[in-house]
N, C-alpha and C positions, 0 to 999 in steps of 0.2 A: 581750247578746253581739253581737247584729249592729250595734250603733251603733259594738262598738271594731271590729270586722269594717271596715264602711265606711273607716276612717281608715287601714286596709292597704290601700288598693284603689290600682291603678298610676293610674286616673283622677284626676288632681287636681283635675277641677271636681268629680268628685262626692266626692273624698275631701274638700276642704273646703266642700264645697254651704254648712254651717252657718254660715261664718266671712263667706262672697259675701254671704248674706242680711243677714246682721249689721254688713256695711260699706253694703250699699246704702241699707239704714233709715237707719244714722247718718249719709248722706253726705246724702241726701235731708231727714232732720230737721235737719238742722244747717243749711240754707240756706235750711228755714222760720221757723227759730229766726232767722236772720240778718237776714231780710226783715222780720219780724213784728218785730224790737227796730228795726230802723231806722225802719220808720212810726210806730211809738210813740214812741221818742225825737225825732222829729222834729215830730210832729204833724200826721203825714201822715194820710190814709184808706186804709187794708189794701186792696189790690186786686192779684188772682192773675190778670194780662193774658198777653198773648203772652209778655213777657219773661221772667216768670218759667217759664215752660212751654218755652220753649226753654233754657234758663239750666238747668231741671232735666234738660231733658233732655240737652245737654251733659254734666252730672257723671253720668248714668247712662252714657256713651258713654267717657268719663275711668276710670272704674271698669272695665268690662268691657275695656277697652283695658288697662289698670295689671296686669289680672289675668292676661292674655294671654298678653302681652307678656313682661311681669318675673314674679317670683315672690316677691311681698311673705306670702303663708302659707307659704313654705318652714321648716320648723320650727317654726310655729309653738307647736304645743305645749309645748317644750320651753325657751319665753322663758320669763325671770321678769320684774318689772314694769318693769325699767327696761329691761332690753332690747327688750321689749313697746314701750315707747314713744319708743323711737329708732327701732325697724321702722316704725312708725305714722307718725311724723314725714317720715322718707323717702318713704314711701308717699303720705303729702298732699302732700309737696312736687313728686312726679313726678305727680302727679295734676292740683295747682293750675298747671305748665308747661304738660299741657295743657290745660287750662282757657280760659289765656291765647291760645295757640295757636287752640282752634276758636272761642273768640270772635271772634278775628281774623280770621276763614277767611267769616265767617259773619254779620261785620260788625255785632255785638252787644256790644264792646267800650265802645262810650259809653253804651251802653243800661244796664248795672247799676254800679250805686253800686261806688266803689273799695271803699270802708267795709264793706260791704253782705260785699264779695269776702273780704276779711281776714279780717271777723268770723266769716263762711260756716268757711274753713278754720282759724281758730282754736279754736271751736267742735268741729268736726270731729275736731282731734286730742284735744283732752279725752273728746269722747265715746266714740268708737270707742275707744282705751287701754280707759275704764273696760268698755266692752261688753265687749271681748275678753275680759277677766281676769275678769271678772264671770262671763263663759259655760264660761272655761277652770276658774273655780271649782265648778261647776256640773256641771262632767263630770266630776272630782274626788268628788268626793262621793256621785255616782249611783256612779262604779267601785268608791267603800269599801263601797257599801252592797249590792254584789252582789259583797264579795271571797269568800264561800262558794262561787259557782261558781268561782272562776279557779283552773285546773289548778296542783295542784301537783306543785312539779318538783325534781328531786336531781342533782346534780353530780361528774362523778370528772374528777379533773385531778390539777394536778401545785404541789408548795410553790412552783416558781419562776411557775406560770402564775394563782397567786391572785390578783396584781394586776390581769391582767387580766380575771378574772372579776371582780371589782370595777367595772371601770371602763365593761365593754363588754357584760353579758350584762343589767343591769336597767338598761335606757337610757330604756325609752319610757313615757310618762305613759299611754297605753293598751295597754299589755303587756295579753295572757288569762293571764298565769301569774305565780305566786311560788315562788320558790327557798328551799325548805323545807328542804335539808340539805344539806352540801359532805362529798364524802371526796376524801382524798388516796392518789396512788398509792403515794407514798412520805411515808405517813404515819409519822410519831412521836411514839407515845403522850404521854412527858412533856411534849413540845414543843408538841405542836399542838392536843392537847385544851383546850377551853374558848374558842378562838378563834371569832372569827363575821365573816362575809360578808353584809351586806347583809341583817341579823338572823337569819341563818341559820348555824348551829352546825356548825365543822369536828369533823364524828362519827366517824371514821375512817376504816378501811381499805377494800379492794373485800370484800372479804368481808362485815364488817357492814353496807354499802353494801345486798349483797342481801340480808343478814338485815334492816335495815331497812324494806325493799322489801315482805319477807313482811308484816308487822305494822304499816304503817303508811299512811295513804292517801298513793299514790303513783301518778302519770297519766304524767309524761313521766320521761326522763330525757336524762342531757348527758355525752355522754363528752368528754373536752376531754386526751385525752392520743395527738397526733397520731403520735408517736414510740417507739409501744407497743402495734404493731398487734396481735401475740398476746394482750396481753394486754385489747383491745379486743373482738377476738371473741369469744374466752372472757367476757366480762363478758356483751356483745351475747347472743350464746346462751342466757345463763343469762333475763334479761332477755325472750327471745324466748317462752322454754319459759312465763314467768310471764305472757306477754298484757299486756306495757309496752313503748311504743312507746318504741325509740331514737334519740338523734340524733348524727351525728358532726360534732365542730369540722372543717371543713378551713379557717382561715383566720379572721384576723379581717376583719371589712368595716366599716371605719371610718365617721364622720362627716367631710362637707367641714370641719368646724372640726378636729379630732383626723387625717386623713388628710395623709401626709408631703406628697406635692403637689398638696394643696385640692380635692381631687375623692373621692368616694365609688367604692368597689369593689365591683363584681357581680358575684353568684353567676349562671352563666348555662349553657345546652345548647347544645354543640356537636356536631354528628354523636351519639358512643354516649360522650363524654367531658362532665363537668360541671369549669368553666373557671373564675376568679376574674377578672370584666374589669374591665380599670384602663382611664378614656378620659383621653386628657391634658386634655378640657376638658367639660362637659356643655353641652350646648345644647340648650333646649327647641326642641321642633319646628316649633310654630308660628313661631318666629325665622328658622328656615332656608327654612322657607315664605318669610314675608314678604321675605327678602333676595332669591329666586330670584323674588319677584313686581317688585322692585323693579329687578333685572336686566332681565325681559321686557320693561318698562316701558323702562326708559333703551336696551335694545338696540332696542324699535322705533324710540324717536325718533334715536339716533344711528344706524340704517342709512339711514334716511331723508335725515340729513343726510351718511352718506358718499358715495350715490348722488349726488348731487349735487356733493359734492366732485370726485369723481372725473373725472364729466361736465366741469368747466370747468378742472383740471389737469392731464387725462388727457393733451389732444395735446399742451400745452407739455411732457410729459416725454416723450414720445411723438418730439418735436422735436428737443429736445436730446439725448437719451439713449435712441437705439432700442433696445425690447426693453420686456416687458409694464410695464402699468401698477402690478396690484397684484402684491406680493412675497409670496412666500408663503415661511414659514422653519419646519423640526422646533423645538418648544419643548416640553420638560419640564412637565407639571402635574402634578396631584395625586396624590400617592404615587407621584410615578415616571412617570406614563401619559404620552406624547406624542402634540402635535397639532401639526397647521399654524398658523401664526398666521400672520393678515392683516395685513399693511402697505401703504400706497401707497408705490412705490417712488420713495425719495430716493436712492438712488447709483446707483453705474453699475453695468453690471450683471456686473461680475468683481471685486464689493465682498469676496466670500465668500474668494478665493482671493489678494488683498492682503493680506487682514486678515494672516495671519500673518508677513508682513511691516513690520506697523506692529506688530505686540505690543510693543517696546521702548516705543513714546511711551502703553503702557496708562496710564493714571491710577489704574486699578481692581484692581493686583495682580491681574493673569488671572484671577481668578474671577467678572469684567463685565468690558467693553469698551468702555472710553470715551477719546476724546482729542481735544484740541484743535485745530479748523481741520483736517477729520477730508479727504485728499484725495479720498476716493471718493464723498463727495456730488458729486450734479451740478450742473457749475456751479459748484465750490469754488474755481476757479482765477481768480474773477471777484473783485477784490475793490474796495469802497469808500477812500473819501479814508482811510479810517481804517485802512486796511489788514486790514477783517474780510471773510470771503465772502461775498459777495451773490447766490449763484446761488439756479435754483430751487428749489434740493435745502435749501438753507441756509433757503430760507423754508418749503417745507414743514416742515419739523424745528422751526425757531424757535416758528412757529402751532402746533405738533402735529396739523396734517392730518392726519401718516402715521399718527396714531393709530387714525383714526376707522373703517379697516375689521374693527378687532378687535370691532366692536360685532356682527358677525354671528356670531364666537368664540362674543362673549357669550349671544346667540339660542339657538348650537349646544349651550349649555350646557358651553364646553369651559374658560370662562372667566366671572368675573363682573366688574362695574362696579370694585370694589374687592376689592383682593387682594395677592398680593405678584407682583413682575416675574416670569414665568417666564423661566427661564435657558436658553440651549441645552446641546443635549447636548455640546458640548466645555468648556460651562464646571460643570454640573454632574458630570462627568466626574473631576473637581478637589474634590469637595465634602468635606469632614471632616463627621462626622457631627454635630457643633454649624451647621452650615451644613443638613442635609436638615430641620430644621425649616422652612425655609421654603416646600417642598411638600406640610406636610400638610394646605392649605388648597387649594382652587382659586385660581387666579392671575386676577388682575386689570391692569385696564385703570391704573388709579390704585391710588394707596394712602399710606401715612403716609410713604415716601420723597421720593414726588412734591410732596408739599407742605410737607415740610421742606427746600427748596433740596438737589433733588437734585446742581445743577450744581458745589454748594461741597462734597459729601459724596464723598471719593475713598476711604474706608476702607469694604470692603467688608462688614468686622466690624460697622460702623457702620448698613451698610443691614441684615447681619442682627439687631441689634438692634431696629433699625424696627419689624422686617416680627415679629418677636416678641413686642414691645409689641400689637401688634394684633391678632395670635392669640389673645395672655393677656385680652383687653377690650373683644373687640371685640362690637359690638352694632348692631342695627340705626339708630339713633341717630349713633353712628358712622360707620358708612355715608353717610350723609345730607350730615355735615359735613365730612366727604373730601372726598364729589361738588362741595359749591356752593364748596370753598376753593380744589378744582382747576381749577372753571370758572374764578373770581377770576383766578387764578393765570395760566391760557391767554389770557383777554384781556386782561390786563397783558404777557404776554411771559415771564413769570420760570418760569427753572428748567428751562426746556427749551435744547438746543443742535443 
């Protein structure tokens, strides 16, 4: 009983400790196996140097990162072999990426055979599959052969809610319990007698339900009729008086495969109220970690380089455009909250009180504010042979200088590296509620706008799309290639104006 106990535990490294062990062996036997055919088929002499010791320990470093990070044992249990070994497949394959990666990092890339590499990860998927299901067989068969302890359990519900107890009450390969008899609240004799649930026999009414109870081994039971509270106490009571614990349905709690929008619903404690929490997305912890470690990181280095910006643009706007350097503006983040965002200031500084003045040449359908040859930068009336503005407001903008004092936002925690634009409060003001998705993340410096030509995108439907795409997928990974598309991006010129 305590081995299926473990597999309930909210820890996931210790709920699957068993499955970590049994990837490690096979990742690490699979690259002796690898090493050990190559010198032989070659006619090499066997020899365990630095490289393979570093080599191993990379895929030790691969492994504990895969398991982190992503959630390659999520359901486990509950694969069958071919799903088993599509997981598996995925799982080498994020694994041998990094592979390649810290070889690179660590300048061991020429050092081990291509061959050697393949072989290592073809290997690997073979074995592990077969471990998995081998071990998943294994726990199988320890659970048949201790079904005399596993509690049994009786059913009252309703003819319309059978299906569901079909589908959603014997889900888990390690359940402590078997559903030994169903009644119906609106049971009928002719109709329903001899029917079965999950080999368990619709026996009738509440009544026999507790005449059953008297006479029969019986540990839990299940009342599943949400819609019949009288007639739930009265059951409960009766129930109580016998020393058989009850449980009440309130709700089903899906699987992310079976839940309407791909996320699992929790039962949870609020205050003196018990809640059903739906999150629109799950995100493991350690990711949000790592995202807000990889903020600190990009805010130390970009306040670094705004300090400096600052320093050598500061008096030319200082010059042209008396009134402070940096801008500071109210912008909407996350659920609503507002903060100051930092800007170095590219217009002039009665930019705020034109604006609604220029709303005719919007681009952006008032819900953003964008327009062409925009007057209030400084310097805008300055133009080249080509007739574009050459001030210095036009080149901060072009470079995205003004960007770079959000990186102390980012510090403040009121913003991260990637996200979605925070909007101000007159344009969130405007929002429809297909629009407040985009503050339920924290707002970012860049994001999938920025690096899809934001300067061609004037449909503002268009940027919430975006900024949606990246909510529903976004992963630390993701992040990554934002930042170095965005860099691209900046020192090319493209997409800012």
């Amino acid at each position: 009983m305590s081995m299926k106990r473990n597999y309930y535990s909210k820890n996931s490294f210790k709920k699957h400790l068993d499955f970590i062990v049994i990837d490690f062996f096979a990742i690490e036997l699979s690259y002796l196996l690898s090493v050990m055919w190559y010198h032989f088929s070659f006619g090499k002499a066997l020899y365990f140097g630095n490289v393979y010791r570093q080599q191993s320990l990379i895929l030790f470093v691969c492994l504990v990162a895969s398991f982190t990070v992503g959630q390659p044992y999520k359901n486990i249990l509950k694969r069958d072999k071919w799903q088993e070994l599509s997981a598996t497949i995925k799982h080498a394959v994020n694994m041998a990426i990094m592979d390649i990666f810290l070889m690179y990092i660590m300048k061991d890339a020429t050092s081990t055979s291509r061959l050697t590499f393949a072989v290592t990860w073809i290997i690997y998927i073979l074995l592990e599959t077969s471990l998995r299901l081998s071990w998943k067989r294994l726990i199988r068969r320890r659970i048949l052969s201790h079904e005399s302890s596993r509690k049994q359990i009786i059913v009252l519900t309703t003819r319309d809610r059978v299906e569901y107890i079909k589908k959603y009450l014997d889900v888990y390969l390690l359940r402590d319990f078997d559903v030994c008899a169903v009644f119906l609240a609106d049971f009928i004799e002719n109709q329903d007698s001899g029917l079965t649930i999950h080999h368990a026999a619709i026996s009738g009414n509440p009544d026999s339900m507790v005449d059953y109870a008297v006479h029969n081994w019986v540990d839990e039971v299940i009342l599943d009729i949400p819609n019949n509270k009288e007639l739930s106490e009265n059951i409960e009571q009766k129930f109580y008086d016998m020393g058989i614990t009850t449980h009440h349905t309130i709700a089903i709690v899906n699987s992310p495969d079976d839940d309407l929008f791909g996320n699992p619903t929790y039962v949870e404690k609020m205050g003196n109220y018990i809640v059903l929490t739906h999150r629109p997305r799950e995100i493991a912890p350690i990711q949000i970690t790592l995202k807000r470690i990889l903020d600190i990181i990009g805010g130390i280095i970009g306040s670094f380089f705004a300090v400096i910006i600052m320093i050598i643009v500061g008096p030319i706007i200082k010059i042209k455009a008396p009134g402070p350097i940096i801008f500071s503006q109210v912008r909407v983040g996350k659920n609503g909250k507002t903060f100051k965002m930092y800007k170095i200031r590219s217009m002039y500084v009665d930019a705020e009180e034109k604006k609604a003045e220029l709303m005719m040449k919007n681009k952006m359908n008032g819900l953003m504010f964008k327009m062409d040859d925009d007057p209030r930068i400084i310097g805008s009336e300055k133009k080249d042979r080509n007739g574009n503005p050459k001030g210095i407001g036009n080149f901060i903008r072009k470079t995205s200088l003004d960007e770079f004092p959000q990186f102390f936002n980012v510090l403040k925690g009121e913003m991260s590296l990637v996200g979605t634009r925070p909007p101000t409060v007159d344009e969130w003001e405007k929002y429809s509620p297909q629009h407040r998705k985009r503050l339920s993340i924290k707002p970012g410096i860049t994001g999938l706008w920025q690096i899809s030509g934001r300067s061609q995108i004037t449909e503002f439907d268009e940027v919430v799309k975006l900024d949606s795409e990246y909510i529903d997928t976004w992963t630390v990974s993701m992040d990554i290639r934002i930042i170095l598309k965005t860099i691209g991006k900046v020192m090319m010129k493209e997409g800012a104006e």
